[in-house]
N, C-alpha and C positions, 0 to 999 in steps of 0.2 A: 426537400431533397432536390427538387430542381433548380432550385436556385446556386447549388452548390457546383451542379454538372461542370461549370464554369469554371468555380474559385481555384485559387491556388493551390498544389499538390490533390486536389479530392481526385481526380482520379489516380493518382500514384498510390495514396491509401486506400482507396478499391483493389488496387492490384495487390497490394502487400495484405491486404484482410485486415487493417487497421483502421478501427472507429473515427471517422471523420476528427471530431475536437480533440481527440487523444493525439492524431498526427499533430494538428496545428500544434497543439500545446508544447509538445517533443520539440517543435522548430522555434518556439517561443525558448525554451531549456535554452538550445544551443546558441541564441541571439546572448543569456544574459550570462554565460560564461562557460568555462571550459568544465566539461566534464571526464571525470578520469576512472569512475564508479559508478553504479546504479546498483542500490540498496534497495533490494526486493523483496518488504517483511512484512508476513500474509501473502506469500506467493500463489497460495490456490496450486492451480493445475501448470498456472506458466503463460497464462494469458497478456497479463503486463509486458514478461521478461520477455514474453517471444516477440511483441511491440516495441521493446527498447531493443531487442538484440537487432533489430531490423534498422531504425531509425540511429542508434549509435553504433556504426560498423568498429570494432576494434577497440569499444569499452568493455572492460571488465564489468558481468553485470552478476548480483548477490543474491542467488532468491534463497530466501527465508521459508519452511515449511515442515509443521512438526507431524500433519495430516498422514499414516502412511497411505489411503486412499487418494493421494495425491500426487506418490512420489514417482507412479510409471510415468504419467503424463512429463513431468518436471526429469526424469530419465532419456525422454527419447526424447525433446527439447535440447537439455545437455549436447544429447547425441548432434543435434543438426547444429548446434551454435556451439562452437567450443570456447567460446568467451562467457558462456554461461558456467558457474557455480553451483550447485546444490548441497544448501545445507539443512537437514532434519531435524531442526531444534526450533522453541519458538524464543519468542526475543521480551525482555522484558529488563525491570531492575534488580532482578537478582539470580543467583545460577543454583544449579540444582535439578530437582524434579518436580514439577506440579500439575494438579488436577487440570485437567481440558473437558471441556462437554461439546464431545462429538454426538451430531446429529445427523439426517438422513441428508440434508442439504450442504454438502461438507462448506459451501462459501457465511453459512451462517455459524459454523462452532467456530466458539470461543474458549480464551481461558476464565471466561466471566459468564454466569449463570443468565440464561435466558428468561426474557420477564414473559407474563402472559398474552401482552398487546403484542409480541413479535409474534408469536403464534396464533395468534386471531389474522393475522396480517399472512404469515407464508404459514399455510396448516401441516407442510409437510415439513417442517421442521420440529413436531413434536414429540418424535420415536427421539430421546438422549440416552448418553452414555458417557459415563464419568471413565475418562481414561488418564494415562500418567504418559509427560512427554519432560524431556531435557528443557533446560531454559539457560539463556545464557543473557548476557548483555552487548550490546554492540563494541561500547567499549574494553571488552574483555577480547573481540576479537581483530584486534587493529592490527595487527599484523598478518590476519589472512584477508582482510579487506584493503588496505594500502591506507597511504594518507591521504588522497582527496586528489582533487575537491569532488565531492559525493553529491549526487542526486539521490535522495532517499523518499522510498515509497513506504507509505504504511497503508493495510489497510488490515485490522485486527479486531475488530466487531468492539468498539469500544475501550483497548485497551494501550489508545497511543499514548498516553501520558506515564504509564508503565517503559512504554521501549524508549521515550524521549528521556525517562529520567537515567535508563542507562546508557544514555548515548550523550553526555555532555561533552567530553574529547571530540564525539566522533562529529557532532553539533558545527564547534569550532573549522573545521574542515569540509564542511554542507554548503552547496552555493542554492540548493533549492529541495523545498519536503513539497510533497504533496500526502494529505493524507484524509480518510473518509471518515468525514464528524459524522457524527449525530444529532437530529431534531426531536428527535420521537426516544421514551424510556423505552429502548431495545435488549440493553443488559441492565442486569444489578451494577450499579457503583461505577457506568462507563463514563468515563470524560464527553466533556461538551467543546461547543465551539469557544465559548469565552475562555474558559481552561487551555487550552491546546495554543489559541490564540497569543492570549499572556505570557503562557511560558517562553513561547517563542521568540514573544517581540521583546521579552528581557533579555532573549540571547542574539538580538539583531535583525531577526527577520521583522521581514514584513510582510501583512496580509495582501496578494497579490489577484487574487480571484477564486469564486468559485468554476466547478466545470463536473460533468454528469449530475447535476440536479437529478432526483426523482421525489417523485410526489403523489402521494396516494387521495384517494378517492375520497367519503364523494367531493369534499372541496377541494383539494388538489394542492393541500397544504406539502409544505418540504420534510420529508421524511428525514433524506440524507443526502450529501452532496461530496466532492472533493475536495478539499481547500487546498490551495494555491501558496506556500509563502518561497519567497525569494530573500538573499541577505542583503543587508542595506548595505551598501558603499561605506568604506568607512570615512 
């Protein structure tokens, strides 16, 4: 931490309440192109969006959230950033209605069933509850998102390879994904980093960095991290 007292922006991210590497990376965004969207799927509470709402003054930014334990926080966000969006569906490749497993830790429900190593790991995520939420797909909603070029956030406990496959239009129009893989079986049948990886760099990206590592005990193995891709040049 003290090393930072010094660097570039860390204290302007003190003053905004924004995670030291999450500003830099924002100022990395806006080095490698214009952004005209922020695609916020797996919104949670509004944590991200209220970090992009700050860091991109006058973008349009999309949070994604089907949680209604979520939707006050992601309301009175709205309320202070009116360039913020709230939508109450989860995001996936297909539309409709499907099973969710809500639990006591709203940042760990998924739409994909939780294994038992997640719950050895956070015990307080073990009260679940099968609920039913909307699903839609990204490319089904390009008309209330715009055309680009989009920064798109995922983070869906495993289930980015779902919202990537219905986002191949929206894909096209993407100048940067960040989204939170997996090291550790956390759900049944969630995507990995090789998966998430591939799909992407068949549609141009590139893997660009990891960023929030965390890693559990006692060796300090990577549990899960961020991954970084940017679109290559053509």
């Amino acid at each position: 931490m003290a090393d930072w007292l010094d660097a570039p922006g860390f204290r302007k991210s003190r003053r905004l309440r924004i995670p030291y590497p999450l500003y830099r990376l924002f100022g990395r965004v806006k080095a490698w192109g214009e952004i005209h969207s922020v695609l916020d799927v797996g919104a949670n509470c509004g944590q991200f969006a209220r970090a992009a709402a700050q860091c991109f003054p006058g973008v349009a930014i999309h949070a994604f959230e089907p949680l209604y334990c979520c939707q006050t926080s992601l309301c009175k966000l709205r309320d202070q950033f009116s360039q913020v969006q709230i939508h109450r569906i989860a995001l996936g490749d297909e539309t409709g209605t499907v099973e969710m497993f809500e639990n006591d830790y709203p940042d760990s429900s998924s739409l994909l069933r939780m294994t038992e190593r997640h719950k050895e790991y956070w015990p307080r995520t073990r009260n679940e509850t099968i609920i039913h939420v909307p699903i839609q797909t990204l490319d089904g909603l390009k008309s209330e998102i715009g055309g680009g070029p989009h920064f798109l956030k995922m983070d869906v406990q495993g289930y980015e390879l779902h919202v990537l496959r219905g986002a191949e239009d929206t894909l096209r129009n993407t100048s940067v994904v960040i989204c939170e893989v997996l090291f550790e079986p956390f759900y049944d049948e969630q995507a990995d980093f090789p998966g998430i990886h591939d799909f992407l760099r068949d549609r141009d990206f590139r893997f660009a960095e990891f960023v929030g590592e965390c890693r559990m005990p006692p060796r300090g193995e990577l549990a899960f991290a961020d991954a970084v891709f940017v679109k290559s040049p053509l």
